[in-house]
VOGU-948619 format. One line per field, with one value per residue (C-alpha): residue number from 1; residue in one letter; chain; x, y, z negated. Coordinates in steps of 0.2 Angstrom, whole numbers, padded with zeros to 4 digits. Each point is the difference from the previous one (the first is absolute). Layout:
<atoms>
n = c(NUM	...)
res = c(A	...)
chain = c(A	...)
c1 = c(X	...)
c2 = c(Y	...)
c3 = c(Z	...)
</atoms>
This chain:
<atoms>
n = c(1	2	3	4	5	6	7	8	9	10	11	12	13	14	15	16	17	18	19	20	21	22	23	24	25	26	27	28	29	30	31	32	33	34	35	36	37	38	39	40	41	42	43	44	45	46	47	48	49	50	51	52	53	54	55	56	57	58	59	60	61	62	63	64	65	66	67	68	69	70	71	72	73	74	75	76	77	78	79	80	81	82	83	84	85	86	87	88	89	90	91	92	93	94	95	96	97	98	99	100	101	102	103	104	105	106	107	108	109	110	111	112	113	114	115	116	117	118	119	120	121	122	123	124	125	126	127	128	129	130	131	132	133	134	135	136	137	138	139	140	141	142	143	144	145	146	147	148	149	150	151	152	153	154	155	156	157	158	159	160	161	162	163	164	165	166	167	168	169	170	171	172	173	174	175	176	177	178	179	180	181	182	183	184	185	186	187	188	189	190	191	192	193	194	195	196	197	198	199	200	201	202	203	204	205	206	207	208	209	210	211	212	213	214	215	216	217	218	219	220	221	222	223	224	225	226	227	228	229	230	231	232	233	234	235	236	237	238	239	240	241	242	243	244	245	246	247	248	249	250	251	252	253	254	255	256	257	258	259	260	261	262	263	264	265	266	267	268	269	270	271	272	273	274	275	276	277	278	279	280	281	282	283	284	285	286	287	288	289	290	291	292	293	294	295	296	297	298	299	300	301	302	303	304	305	306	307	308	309	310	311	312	313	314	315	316	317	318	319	320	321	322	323	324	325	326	327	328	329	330	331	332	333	334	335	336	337	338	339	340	341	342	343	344	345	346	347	348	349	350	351	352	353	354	355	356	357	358	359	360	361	362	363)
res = c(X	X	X	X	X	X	X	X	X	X	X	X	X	X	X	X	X	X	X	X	X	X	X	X	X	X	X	X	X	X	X	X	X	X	X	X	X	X	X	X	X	X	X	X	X	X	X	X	X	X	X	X	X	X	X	X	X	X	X	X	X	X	X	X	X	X	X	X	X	X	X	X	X	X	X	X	X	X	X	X	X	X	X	X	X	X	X	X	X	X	X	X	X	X	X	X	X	X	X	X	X	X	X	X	X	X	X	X	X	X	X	X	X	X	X	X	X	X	X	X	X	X	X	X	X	X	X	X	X	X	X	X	X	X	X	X	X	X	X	X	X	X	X	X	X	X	X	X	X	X	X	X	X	X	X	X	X	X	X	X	X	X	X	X	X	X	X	X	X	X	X	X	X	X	X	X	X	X	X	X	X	X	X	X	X	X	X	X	X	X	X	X	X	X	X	X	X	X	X	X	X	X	X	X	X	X	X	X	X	X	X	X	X	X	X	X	X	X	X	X	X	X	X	X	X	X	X	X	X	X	X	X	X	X	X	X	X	X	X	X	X	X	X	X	X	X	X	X	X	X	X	X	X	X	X	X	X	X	X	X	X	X	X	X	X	X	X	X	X	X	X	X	X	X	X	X	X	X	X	X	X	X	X	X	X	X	X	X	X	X	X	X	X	X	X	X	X	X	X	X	X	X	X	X	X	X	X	X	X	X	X	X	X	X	X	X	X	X	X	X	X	X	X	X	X	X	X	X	X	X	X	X	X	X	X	X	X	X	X	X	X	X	X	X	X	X	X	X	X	X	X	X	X	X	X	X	X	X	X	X	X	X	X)
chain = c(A	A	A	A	A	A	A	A	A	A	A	A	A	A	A	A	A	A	A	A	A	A	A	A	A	A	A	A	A	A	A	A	A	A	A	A	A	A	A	A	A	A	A	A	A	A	A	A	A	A	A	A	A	A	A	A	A	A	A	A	A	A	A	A	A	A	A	A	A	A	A	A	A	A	A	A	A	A	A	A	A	A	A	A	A	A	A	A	A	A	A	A	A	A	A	A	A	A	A	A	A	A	A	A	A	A	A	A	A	A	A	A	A	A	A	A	A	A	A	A	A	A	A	A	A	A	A	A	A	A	A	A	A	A	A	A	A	A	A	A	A	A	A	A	A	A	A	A	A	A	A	A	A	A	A	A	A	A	A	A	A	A	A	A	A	A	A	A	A	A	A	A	A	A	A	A	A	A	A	A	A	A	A	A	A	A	A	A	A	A	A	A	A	A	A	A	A	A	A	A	A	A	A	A	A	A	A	A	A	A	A	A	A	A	A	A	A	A	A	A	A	A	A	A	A	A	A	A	A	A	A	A	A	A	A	A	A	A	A	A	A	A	A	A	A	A	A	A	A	A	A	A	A	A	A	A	A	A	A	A	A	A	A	A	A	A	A	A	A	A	A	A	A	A	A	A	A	A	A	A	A	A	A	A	A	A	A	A	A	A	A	A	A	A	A	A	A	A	A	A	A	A	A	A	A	A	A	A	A	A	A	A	A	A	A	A	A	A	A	A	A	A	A	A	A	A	A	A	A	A	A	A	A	A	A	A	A	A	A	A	A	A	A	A	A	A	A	A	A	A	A	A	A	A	A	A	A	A	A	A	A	A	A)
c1 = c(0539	-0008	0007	-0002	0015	0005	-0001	0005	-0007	-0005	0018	0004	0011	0010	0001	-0001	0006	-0003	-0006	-0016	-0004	-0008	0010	-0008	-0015	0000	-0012	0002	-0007	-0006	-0003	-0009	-0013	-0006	-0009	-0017	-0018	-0001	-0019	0005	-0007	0010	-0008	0002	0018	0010	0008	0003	0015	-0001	0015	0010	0019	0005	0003	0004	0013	0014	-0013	0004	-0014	-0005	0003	0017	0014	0000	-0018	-0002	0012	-0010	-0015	0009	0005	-0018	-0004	-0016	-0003	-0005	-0017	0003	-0012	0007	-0010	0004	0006	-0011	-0014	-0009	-0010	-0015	-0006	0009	0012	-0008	0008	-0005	0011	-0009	0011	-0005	0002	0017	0007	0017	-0002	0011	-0006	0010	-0007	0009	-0009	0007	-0009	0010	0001	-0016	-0010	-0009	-0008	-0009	0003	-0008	0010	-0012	0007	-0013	-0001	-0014	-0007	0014	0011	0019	0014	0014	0000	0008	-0002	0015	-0007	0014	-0006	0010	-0008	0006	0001	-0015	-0009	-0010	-0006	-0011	0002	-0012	0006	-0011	0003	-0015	0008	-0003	0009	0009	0004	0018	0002	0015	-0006	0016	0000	0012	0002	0007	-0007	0008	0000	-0018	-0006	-0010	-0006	-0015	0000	-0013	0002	-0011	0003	-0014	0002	0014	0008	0020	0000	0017	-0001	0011	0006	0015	-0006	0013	-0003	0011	-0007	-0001	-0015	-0006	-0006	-0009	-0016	-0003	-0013	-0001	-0012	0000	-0010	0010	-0008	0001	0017	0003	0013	0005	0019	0000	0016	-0003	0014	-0002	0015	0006	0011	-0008	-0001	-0014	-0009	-0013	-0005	-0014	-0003	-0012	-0007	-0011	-0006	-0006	0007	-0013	0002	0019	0004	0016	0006	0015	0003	0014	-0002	0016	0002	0015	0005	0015	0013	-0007	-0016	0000	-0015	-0008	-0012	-0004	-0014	-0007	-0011	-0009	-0012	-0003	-0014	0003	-0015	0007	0014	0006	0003	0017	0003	0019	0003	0015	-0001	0015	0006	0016	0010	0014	-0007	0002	-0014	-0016	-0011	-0005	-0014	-0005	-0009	-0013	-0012	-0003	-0010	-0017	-0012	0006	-0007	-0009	-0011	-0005	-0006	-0009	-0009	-0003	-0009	-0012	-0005	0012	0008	0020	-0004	-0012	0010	0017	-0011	-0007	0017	0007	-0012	0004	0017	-0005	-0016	0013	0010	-0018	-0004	0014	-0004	-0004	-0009	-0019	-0005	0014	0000	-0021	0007	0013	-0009	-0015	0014	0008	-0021	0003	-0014	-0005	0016	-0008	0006	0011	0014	0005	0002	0017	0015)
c2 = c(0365	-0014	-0012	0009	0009	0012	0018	0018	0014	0018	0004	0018	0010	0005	-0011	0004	-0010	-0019	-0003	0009	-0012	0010	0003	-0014	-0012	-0020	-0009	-0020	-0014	0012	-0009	0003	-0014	0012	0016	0006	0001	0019	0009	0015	0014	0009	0018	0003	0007	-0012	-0013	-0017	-0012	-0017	-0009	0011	0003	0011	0017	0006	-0011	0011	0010	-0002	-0001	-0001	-0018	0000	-0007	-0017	-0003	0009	-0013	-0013	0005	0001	-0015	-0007	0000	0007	0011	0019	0007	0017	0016	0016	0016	0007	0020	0012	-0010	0004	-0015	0005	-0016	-0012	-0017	-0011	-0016	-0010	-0014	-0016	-0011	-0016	-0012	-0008	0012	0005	0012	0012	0015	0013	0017	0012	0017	0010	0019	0008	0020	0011	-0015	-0002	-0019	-0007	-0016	-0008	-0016	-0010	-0015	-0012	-0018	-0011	0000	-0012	-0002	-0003	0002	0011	0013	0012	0012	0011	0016	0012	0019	0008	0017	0012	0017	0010	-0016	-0003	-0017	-0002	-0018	-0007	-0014	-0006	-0016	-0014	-0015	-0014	-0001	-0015	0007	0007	0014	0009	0016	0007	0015	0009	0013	0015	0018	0012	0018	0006	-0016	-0005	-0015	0002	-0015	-0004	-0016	-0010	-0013	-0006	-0020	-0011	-0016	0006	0015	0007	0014	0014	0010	0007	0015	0010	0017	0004	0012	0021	0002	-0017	-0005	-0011	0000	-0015	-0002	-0016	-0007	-0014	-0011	-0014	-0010	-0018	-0007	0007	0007	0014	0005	0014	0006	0017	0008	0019	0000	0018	0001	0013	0020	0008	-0016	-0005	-0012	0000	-0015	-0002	-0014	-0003	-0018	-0006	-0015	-0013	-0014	-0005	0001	0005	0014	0009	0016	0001	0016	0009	0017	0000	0016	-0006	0013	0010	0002	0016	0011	-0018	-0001	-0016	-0001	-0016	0000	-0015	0000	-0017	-0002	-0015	-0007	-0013	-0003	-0018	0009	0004	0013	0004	0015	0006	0016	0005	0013	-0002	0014	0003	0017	0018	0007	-0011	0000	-0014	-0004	-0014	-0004	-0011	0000	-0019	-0003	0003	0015	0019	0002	0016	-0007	-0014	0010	0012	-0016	-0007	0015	0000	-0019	-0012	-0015	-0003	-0015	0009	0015	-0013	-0011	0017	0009	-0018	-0001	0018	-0002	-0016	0011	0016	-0012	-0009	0018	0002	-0015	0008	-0013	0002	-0017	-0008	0015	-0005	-0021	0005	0012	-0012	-0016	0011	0005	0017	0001	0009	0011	0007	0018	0012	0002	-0016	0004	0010	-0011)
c3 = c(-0397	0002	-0015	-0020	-0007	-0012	0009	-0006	0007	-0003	-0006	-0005	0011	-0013	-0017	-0016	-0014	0000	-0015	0001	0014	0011	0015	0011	-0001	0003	0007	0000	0009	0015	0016	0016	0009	0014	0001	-0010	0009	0005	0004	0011	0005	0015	0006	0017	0005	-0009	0008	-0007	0003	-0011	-0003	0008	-0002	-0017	0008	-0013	-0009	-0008	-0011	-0017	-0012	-0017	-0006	0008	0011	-0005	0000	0013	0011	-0007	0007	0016	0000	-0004	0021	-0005	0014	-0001	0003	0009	-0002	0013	0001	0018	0000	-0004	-0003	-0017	-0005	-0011	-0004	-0015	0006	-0014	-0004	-0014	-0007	-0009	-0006	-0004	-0016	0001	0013	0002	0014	0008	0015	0008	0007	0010	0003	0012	0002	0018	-0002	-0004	-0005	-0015	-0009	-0014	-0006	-0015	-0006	-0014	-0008	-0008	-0007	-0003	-0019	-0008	0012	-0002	0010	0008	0016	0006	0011	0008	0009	0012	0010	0009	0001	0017	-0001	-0006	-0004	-0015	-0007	-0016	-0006	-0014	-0011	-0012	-0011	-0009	0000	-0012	-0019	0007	0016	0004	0013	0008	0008	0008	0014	0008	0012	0008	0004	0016	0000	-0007	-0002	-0014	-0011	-0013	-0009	-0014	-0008	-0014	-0012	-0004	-0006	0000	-0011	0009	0010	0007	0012	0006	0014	0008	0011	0009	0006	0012	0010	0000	-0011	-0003	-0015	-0013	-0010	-0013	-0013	-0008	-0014	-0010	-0013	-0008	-0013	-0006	-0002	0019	0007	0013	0006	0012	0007	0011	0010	0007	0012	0004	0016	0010	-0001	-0011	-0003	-0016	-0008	-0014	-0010	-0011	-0012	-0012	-0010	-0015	-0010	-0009	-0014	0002	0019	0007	0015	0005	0011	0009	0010	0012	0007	0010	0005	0012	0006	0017	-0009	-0002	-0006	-0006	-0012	-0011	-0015	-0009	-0016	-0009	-0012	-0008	-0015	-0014	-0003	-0015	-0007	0007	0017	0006	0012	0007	0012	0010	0009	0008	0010	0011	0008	0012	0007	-0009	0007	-0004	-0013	-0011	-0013	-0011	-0014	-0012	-0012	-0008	-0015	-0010	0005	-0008	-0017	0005	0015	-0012	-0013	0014	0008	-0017	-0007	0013	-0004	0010	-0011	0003	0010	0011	0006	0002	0011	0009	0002	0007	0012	0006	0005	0010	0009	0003	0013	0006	0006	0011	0010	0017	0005	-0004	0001	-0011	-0012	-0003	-0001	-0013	-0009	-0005	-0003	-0014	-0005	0006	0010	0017	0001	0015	0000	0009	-0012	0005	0018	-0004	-0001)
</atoms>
């Protein structure tokens, strides 16, 4: 990946019609010079191997087949995070990605959680004020039976900036993956996942918020892959849309055949702020198994008529209760952070404040 090219990626796994162009992104000119500077934070517990073969190289992911190849083929090596059995880490992995003005960077993570073990990581993607330039990073976990990993991705990059955040993964009997992902600031920011639950019981958690404003854009292609008795997923999302930017929701439930007693639920809730934005969603829900259940749905547009004239008879103007009510859906996903320390930093960057408090100990 080291030369620019044209690239598609975050393709839907069944397409729809061509003409609404929304069954894959492109992304042009994407090249890779070497890897981002990282500031990390490893609890004790967690071993580290840098550079290290991909161990997990035939886990799919969000963006794709073919940009997954090309990643590896970038010989960029892997950076390796294992959690030995039964060990419940209670501190946070922290790693903190700066990239630079003219980057084009690309990092690899492998998180590997053995039986009964439990981790935190936080993954916080930053530029410098003004900076432009391109990154990606591809994360992969492979979660063992009973394990359960709670992965943090949160997104402030420059306007100028593009970013490919793609994750991948799989999940054994019980296993589970609590993933709370915010996106925050951006110029280009595609992200998805492909997340396959393949065990008994295993099962998937996502809340994701958004801000997009500017002339920005956000593509986000979410995959739910159901192949294992009784599992769950529950994706939710939540953004509001500024000035005239630009996002699209792809989001899967794949209730394979063998699933039985699965169970698959996804909700957005997206709030216009003006009328320049535009704002495409695709939920779908894919079945080959009688007996699951599946759910989607979404609410896009303007605030109800009713709450605004109940917060405007008590002395709020339309622009005050939009800004409050878009700031909400942002601080509801803050809250699940798990991470105390990162839930105070993100608070106060979106001028919420000390979000100090218990409620958001609970994930």
């Amino acid at each position: 990946m080291s030369e620019g090219r044209e690239m598609k990626l975050n393709r839907l796994p069944a397409i729809t019609w061509y003409w609404l162009k929304m069954n894959e992104a492109t992304i042009g000119d994407f090249r890779t010079d070497g890897s981002a500077a990282v500031q990390k934070e490893i609890p004790e517990g967690v071993t580290e191997q840098e550079g290290a073969e991909e161990l997990l190289g035939s886990q799919a992911t969000g963006a794709g087949k073919a940009f997954g190849e090309a990643v590896a083929a970038s010989g960029i090596g892997t950076t390796v995070y294992t959690v030995p059995a039964g060990r419940k880490i209670a501190d946070t992995l922290r790693l903190k990605y700066n990239f630079a003005q003219g980057g084009n960077t690309l990092d690899r993570v492998d998180l590997i959680a053995e039986k009964n073990s439990e981790l935190t990581v936080v993954m916080d993607y930053t530029s410098a004020d003004g900076a432009s330039g391109s990154a990606c990073v591809q994360t992969k976990f492979d979660l063992k039976e009973n394990a359960v990993l709670k992965l943090v991705q949160i997104v402030r990059i420059g306007e100028e900036y593009t970013l490919v955040n793609d994750l991948g993964g799989r999940a054994d009997d019980s296993a589970r993956i609590e993933l709370t992902q915010l996106v925050l600031d951006g110029g280009r920011v595609y992200q998805g996942y492909q997340i396959d639950l393949e065990g008994y019981k295993s099962s998937l958690k996502n809340d994701l918020a958004y801000r997009v404003s500017g002339s920005n854009h956000l593509d986000i292609n979410n995959f739910a892959n159901h192949t294992g008795k009784k599992t769950e997923s529950e994706i939710n999302v939540s953004g509001v849309l500024r000035d005239s930017a630009s996002k699209i929701l792809r989001a899967t439930i794949d209730l394979k055949q063998g699933a039985k007693g699965a169970v698959g639920n996804e909700a957005e809730d997206v709030l216009l702020m003006d009328d320049g934005v535009r704002n495409q969603t695709i939920p779908l829900i894919l079945c080959t198994e009688e007996d699951v259940v599946g759910n989607h749905g979404a609410t896009i547009g303007r605030l109800d008529e009713n709450l605004m004239f109940y917060m405007e008879s008590r002395g709020m103007d339309k622009e005050t209760i939009y800004e409050m009510m878009a700031k909400a859906r942002i601080d509801a996903t803050i809250r699940l952070i798990p991470d105390e320390k990162m839930r105070t930093e993100i608070s106060e960057y979106v001028g919420g404040g000390n979000e100090d408090d218990e409620e958001g100990e609970t994930a």
